[in-house]
VEXVOTOR-764648 format. One line per 3 residues: number of its first residue (from 1); their letters; for each residue x, y, z of N, C-alpha, C, O, CB. Coordinates in nm, 3 decimals. Glycine has a CB too. Layout:
! VEXVOTOR-764648
NUM> a> X Y Z X Y Z X Y Z X Y Z X Y Z | ...
This chain:
! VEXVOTOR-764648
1> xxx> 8.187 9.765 11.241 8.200 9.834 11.115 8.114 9.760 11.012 8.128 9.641 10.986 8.350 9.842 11.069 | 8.032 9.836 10.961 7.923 9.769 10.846 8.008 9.833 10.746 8.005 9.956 10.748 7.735 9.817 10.843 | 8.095 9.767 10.643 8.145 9.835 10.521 8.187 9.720 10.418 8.240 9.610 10.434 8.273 9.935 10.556
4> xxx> 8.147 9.781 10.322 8.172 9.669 10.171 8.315 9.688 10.107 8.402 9.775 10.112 8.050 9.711 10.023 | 8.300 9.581 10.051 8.478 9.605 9.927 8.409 9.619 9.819 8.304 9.569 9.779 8.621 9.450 9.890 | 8.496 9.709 9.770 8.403 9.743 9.634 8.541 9.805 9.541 8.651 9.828 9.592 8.243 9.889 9.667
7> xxx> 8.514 9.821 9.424 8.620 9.868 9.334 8.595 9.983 9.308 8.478 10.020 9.302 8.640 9.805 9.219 | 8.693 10.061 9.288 8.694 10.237 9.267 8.842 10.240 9.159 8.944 10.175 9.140 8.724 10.352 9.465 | 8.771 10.369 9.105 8.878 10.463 8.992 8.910 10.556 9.087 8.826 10.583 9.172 8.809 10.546 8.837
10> xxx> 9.030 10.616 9.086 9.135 10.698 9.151 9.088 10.813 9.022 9.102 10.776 8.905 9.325 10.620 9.166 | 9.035 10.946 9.051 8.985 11.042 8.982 9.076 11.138 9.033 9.122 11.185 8.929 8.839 11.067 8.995 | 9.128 11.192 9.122 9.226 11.311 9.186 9.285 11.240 9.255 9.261 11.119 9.267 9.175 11.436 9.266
13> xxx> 9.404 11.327 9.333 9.455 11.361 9.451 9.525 11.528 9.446 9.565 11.607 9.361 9.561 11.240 9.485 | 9.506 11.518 9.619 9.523 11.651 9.658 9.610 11.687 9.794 9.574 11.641 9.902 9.388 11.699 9.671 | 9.682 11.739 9.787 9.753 11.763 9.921 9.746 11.865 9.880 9.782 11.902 9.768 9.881 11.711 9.976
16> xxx> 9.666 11.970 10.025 9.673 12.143 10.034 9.622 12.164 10.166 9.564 12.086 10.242 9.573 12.237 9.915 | 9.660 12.313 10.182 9.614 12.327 10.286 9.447 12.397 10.294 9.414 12.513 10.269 9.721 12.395 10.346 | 9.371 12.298 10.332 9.197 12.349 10.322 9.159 12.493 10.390 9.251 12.546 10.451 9.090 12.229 10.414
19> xxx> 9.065 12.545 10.387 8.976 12.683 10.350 9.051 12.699 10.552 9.120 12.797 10.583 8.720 12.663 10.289 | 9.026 12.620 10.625 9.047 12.635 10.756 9.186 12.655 10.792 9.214 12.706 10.900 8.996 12.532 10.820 | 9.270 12.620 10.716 9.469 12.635 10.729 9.502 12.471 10.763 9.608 12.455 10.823 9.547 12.768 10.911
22> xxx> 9.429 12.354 10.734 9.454 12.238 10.820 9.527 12.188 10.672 9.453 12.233 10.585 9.303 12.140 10.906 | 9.661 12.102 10.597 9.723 12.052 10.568 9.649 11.939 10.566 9.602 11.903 10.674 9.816 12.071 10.615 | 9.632 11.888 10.492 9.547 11.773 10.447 9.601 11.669 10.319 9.708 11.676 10.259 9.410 11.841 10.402
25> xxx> 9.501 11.583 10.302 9.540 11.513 10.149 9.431 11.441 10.136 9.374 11.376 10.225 9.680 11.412 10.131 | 9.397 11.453 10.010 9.248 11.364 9.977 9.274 11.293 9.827 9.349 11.346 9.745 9.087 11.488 9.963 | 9.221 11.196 9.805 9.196 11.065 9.714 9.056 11.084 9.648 8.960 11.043 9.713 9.197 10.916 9.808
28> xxx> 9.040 11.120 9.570 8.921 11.131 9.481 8.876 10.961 9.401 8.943 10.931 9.302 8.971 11.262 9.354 | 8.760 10.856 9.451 8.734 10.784 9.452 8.613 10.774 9.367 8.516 10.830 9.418 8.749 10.761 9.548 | 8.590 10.716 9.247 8.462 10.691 9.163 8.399 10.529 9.179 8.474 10.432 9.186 8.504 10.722 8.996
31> xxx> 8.272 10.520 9.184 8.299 10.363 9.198 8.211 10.306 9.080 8.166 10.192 9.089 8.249 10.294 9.361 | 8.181 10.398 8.952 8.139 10.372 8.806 7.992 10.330 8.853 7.959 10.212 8.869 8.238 10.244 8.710 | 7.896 10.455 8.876 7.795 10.494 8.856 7.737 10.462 8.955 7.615 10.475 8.944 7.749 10.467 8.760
34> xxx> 7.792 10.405 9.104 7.716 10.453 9.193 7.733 10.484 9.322 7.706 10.438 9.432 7.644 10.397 9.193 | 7.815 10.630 9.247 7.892 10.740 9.354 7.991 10.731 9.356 8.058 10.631 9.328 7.877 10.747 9.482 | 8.041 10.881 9.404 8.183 10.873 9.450 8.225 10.915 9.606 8.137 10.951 9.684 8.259 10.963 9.356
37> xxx> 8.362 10.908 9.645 8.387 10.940 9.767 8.544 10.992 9.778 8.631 10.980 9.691 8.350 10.820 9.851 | 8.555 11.047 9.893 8.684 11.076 9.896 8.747 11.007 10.010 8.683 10.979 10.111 8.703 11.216 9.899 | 8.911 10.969 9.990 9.011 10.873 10.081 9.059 10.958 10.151 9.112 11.039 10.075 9.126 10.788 10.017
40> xxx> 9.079 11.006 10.311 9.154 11.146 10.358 9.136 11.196 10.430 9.084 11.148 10.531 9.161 11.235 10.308 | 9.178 11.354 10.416 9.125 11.445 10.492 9.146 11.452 10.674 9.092 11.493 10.777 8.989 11.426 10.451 | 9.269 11.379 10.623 9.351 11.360 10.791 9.415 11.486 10.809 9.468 11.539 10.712 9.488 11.229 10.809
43> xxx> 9.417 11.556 10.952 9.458 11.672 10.948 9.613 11.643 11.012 9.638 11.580 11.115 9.355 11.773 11.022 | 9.697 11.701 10.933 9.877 11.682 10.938 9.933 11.782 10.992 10.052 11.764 11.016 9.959 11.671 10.801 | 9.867 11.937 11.034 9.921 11.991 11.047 9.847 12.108 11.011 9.750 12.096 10.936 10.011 11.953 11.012
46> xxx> 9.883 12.230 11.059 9.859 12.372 11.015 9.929 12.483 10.948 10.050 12.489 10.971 9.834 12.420 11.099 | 9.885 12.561 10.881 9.936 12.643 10.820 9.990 12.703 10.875 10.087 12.749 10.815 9.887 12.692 10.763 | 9.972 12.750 11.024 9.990 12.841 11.151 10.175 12.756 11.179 10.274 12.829 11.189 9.823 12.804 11.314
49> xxx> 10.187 12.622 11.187 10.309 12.565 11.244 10.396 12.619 11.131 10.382 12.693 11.034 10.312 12.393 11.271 | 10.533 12.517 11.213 10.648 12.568 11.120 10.625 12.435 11.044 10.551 12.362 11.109 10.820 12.606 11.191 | 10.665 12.380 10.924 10.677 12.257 10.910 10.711 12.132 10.941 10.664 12.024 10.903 10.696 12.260 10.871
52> xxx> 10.862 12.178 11.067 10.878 12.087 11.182 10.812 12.025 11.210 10.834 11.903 11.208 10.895 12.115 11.273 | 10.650 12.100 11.268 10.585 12.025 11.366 10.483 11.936 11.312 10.401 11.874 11.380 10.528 12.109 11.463 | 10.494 11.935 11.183 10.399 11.893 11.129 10.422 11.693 11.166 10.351 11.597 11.137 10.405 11.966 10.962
55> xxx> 10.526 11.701 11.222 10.502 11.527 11.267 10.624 11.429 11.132 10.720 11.480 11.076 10.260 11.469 11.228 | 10.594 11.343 11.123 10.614 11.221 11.013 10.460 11.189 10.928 10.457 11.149 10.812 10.667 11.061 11.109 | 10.363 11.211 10.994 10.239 11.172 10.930 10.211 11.207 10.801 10.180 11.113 10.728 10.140 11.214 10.995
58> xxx> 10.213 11.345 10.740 10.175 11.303 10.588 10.276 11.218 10.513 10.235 11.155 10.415 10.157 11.432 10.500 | 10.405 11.209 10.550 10.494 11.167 10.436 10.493 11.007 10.456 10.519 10.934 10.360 10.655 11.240 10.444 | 10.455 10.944 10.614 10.395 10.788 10.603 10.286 10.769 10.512 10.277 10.677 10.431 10.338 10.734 10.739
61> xxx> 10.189 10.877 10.533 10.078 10.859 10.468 10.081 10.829 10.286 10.036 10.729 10.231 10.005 10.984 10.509 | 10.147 10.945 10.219 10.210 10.939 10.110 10.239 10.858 10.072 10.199 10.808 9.967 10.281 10.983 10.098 | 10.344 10.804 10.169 10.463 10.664 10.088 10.383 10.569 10.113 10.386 10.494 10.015 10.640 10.616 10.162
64> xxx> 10.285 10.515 10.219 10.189 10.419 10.226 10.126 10.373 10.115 10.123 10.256 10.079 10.105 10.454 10.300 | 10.063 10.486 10.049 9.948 10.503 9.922 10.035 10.466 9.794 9.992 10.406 9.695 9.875 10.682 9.904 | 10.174 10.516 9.815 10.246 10.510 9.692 10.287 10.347 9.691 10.285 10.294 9.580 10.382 10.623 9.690
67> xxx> 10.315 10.286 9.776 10.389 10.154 9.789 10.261 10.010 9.784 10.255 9.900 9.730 10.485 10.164 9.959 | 10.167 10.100 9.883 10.012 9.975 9.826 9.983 9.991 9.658 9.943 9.879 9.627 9.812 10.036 9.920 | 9.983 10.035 9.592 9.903 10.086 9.468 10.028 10.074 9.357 10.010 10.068 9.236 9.831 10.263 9.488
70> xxx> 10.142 10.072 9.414 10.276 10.075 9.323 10.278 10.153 9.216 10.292 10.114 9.099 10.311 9.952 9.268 | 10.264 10.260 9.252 10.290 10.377 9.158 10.423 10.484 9.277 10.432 10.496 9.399 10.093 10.477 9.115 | 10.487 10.527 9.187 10.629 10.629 9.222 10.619 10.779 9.244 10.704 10.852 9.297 10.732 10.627 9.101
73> xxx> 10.495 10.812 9.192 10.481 10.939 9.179 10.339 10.957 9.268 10.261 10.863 9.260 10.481 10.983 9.019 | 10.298 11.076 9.356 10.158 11.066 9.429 10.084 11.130 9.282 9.966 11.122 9.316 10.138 11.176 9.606 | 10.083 11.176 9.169 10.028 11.221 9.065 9.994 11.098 8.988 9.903 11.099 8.905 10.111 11.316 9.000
76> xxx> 10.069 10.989 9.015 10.009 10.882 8.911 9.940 10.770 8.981 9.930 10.653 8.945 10.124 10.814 8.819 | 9.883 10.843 9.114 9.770 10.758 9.138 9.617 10.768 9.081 9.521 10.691 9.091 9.762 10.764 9.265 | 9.634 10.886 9.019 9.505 10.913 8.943 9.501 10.849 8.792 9.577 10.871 8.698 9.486 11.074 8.932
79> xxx> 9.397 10.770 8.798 9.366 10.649 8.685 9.345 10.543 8.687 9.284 10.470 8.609 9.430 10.623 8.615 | 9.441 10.512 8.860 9.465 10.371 8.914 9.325 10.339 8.962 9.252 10.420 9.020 9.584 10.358 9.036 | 9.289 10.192 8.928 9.148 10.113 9.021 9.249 10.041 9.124 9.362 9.994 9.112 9.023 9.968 8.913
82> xxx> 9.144 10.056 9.247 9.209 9.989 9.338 9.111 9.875 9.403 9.042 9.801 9.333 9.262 10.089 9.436 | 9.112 9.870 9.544 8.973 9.797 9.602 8.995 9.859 9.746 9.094 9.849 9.819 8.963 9.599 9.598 | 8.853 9.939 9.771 8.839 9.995 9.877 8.687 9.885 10.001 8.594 9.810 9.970 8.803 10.170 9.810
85> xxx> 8.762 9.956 10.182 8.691 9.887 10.240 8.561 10.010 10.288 8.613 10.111 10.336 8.782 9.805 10.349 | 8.460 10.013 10.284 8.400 10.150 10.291 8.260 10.156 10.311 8.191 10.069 10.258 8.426 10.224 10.173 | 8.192 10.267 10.397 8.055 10.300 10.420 8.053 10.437 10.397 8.130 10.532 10.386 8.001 10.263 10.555
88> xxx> 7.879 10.396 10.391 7.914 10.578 10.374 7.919 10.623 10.366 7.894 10.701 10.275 7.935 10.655 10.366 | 7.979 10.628 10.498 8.019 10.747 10.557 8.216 10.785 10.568 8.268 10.893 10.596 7.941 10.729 10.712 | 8.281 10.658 10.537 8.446 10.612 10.557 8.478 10.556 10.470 8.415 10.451 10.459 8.492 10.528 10.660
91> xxx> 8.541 10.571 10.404 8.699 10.468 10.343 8.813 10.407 10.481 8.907 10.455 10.544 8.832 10.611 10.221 | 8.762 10.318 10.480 8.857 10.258 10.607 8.967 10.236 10.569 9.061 10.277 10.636 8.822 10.133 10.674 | 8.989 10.167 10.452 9.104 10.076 10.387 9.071 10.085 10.266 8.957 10.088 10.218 9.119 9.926 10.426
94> xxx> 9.257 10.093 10.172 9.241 10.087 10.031 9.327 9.993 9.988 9.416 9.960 10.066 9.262 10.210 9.962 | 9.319 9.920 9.837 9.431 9.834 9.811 9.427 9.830 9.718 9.329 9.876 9.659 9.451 9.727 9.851 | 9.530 9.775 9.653 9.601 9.745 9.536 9.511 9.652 9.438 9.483 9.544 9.491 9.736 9.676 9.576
97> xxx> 9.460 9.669 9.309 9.292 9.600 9.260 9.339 9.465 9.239 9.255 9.375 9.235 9.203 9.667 9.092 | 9.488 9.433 9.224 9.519 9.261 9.198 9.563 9.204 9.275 9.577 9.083 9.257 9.597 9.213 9.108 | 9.616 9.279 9.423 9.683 9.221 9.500 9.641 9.155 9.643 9.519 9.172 9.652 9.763 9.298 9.507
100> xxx> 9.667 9.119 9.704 9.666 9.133 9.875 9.744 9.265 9.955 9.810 9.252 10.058 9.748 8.991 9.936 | 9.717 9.407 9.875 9.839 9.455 9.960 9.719 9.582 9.964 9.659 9.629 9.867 10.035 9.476 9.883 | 9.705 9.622 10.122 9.635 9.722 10.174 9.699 9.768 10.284 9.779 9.715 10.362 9.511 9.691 10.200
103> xxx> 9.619 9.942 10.271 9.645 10.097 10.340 9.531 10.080 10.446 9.412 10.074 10.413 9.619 10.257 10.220 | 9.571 10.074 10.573 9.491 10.111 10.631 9.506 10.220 10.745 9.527 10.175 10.858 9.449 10.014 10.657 | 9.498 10.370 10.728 9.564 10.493 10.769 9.531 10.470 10.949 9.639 10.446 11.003 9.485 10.654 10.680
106> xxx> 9.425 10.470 11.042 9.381 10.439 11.129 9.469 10.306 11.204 9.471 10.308 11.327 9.256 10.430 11.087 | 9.528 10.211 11.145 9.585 10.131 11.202 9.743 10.150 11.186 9.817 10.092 11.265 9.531 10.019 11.164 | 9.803 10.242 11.070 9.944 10.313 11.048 9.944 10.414 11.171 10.031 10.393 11.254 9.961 10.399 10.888
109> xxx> 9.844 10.537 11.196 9.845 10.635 11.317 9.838 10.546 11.422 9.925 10.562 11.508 9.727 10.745 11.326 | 9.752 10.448 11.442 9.790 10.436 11.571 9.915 10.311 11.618 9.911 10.244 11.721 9.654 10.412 11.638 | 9.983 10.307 11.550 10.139 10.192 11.518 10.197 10.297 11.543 10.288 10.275 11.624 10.192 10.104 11.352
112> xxx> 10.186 10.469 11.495 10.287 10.520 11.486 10.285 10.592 11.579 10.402 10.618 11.608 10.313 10.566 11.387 | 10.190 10.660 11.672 10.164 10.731 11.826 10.254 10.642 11.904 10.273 10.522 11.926 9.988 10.727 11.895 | 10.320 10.807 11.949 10.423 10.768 12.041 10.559 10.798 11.998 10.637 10.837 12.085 10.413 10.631 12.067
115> xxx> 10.605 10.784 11.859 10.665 10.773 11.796 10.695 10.915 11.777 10.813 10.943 11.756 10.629 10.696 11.720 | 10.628 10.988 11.781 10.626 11.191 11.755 10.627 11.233 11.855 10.552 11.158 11.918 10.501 11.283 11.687 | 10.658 11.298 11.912 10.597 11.374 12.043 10.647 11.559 11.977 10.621 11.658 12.045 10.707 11.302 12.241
């Protein structure tokens, strides 16, 4: 993995279901003038399922983002700077801008496979 830490402004978030029916959630990332990116876009599920099947995955995902960044609400992550790990082409990892405390979604899914069936 070739990717830098770098600091970003939290500009959106979004949980919907995209143009295709896939249940998603995205992090709108600025990094003050050179570029932005988005955190996401993990697919949770379809519009087609019942909500059942949609797993545990967005709501780990959720509470993950909410508990690194320490904000209560997924709406008041927008404003927050954090420190992201990233190329790119990826946001691998995000964290908290004063802390030691990081999201890393790729290493939560695969802790949590197995765990759903």
């Amino acid at each position: 993995m070739n990717a830098d830490t770098k600091n970003a402004k939290i500009t959106g978030v979004c949980i919907e279901y995209e143009d295709h029916g896939i249940l998603t959630a995205w992090i709108n990332l600025d990094y003050g003038g050179s570029g932005a990116q988005g955190f996401g876009g993990y697919s949770f599920g379809s519009k087609s399922q019942v909500p059942e099947k949609h797993g545990p995955w967005l709501g780990a995902f959720v509470a993950a983002m909410l508990q690194t960044i320490e904000v209560d609400k997924w709406e008041d992550l927008r404003g927050e700077t954090v420190r992201v790990v990233a190329d790119n082409g990826k946001v691998h990892r995000i964290g908290h801008a004063l802390k030691d405390k990081w999201f890393d979604p790729g290493e939560m899914f695969l802790a949590m496979k197995g765990a759903w069936k």
